[in-house]
Each structure stands twice: as structure tokens, then as C-alpha cells.
C-alpha positions, 0 to 999 in steps of 0.5 A: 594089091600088095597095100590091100593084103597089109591092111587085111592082115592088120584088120584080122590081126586087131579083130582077131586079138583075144585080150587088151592087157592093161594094169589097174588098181582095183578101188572096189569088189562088188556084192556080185563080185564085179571089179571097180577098177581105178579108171572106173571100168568095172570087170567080172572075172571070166570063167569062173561062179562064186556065192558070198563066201567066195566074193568075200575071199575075192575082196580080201585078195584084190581090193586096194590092189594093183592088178594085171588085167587080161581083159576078153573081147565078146562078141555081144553087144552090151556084155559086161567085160571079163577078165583074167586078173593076175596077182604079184604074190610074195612066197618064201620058200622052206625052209627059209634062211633068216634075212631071206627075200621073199621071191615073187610069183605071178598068181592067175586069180580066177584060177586061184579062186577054183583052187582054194574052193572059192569058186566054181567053173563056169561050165557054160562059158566059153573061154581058153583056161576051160580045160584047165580050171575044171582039172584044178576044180576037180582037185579041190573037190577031191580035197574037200576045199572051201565050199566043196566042203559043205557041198553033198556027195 
């Protein structure tokens, strides 16, 4: 009895687990905005829309980087992969002293995206940073950033 509650735990544990983190190198940004990534898995980025303008930022930000990948599990068969990517990004503080070390702030891409107005929420998806990107997407609306720009109020 007690081997049949130890392997039912460990099944929902793996069933139940909401990413694989993994880090890769990303070989090449898409048309579509998919990720190549080195070991040849190709990755969209979860929750979030972009046009042209945004895949390009997205190919300046990630291509020929090392990523962290916080890939999601979907259900349907078939689906492409999605992921939240994560990016080392160096900062310096003002203001800054002369022979200063840059610190390092890990920085959640697809978020970014939303934030500098390079992409917009996916609002039909599904996913756990939901809440939070539509408050930072309403925040570059408000600012008038990148494509909320040009968009019509």
C-alpha cells in the first residue's frame, strides 16, 4: 500500500510539473518570431503576440544568446513548444563610479517585450504571467510605447 501512495505521488509530481527549465543557445529568430535553439528544438514565446517590428527587436535581444528556458507543458497533441525566456542583462547604476562593475539582473524576455511595446498579450492563451503582463502592457499603452505608439485611441 504504502509503494502504491509513493508512486502515485511521484506520477502527479511529474504530471503535474508546469516547466522543464533548461539553458540553450539560441542559433536563430524566425520570420514568425520561433526560436532556434542550439540543440535544434524550436520554441515560441508563451503569452505573448508580436508583427514584424517586435520579431525584429526579439532577434536583436536573443539571437546568438545564451538563454534560460522555462519551457511549458501543453496538453494538445502536436502543439508547438512555448517558453519563457530569461536574459542575463548587465546594468549600471546612476550614478555610476569610474571603474564601476556592472551588476546583473535576470530580465523575463517575453515580459520585456510587452514592456517596451514590442509585443502585445496574448489574451486568448492561457498561461500563469497573464495578470501580470496585461498590467505591464496597460503601462506601455498608457506611455505610448513602441507599437502603442501608432496604434488608434
Amino acid at each position: 500500500m504504502k509503494k502504491a501512495i509513493f508512486v502515485f505521488m511521484i506520477l502527479v509530481l511529474l504530471i503535474g510539473a508546469p516547466a522543464i527549465l533548461c539553458a540553450e543557445v539560441v542559433t536563430e529568430v524566425g520570420g514568425d518570431g520561433t526560436l532556434t535553439l542550439a540543440d535544434g528544438k524550436r520554441v515560441v514565446l508563451a503569452g505573448i503576440q508580436m508583427d514584424a517590428e517586435g520579431i525584429s527587436v526579439l532577434r536583436v535581444l536573443a539571437q546568438k544568446q545564451d538563454l534560460k528556458f522555462q519551457l511549458l507543458i501543453h496538453p494538445a497533441p502536436g502543439a508547438q513548444e512555448s517558453a519563457y525566456a530569461y536574459l542575463q542583462a548587465k546594468y549600471v547604476k546612476f550614478p555610476f563610479k569610474l571603474n564601476e562593475v556592472p551588476d546583473e539582473q535576470e530580465v523575463l524576455l517575453n515580459e520585456f517585450l510587452v514592456k517596451v511595446g514590442a509585443a502585445k498579450v496574448a489574451e486568448t492563451q492561457d498561461f500563469s504571467h497573464k495578470a501580470k503582463f496585461l498590467k505591464v502592457q496597460e503601462e506601455a499603452r498608457k506611455k505610448g510605447e513602441g507599437l502603442w505608439s501608432y496604434e488608434a485611441s
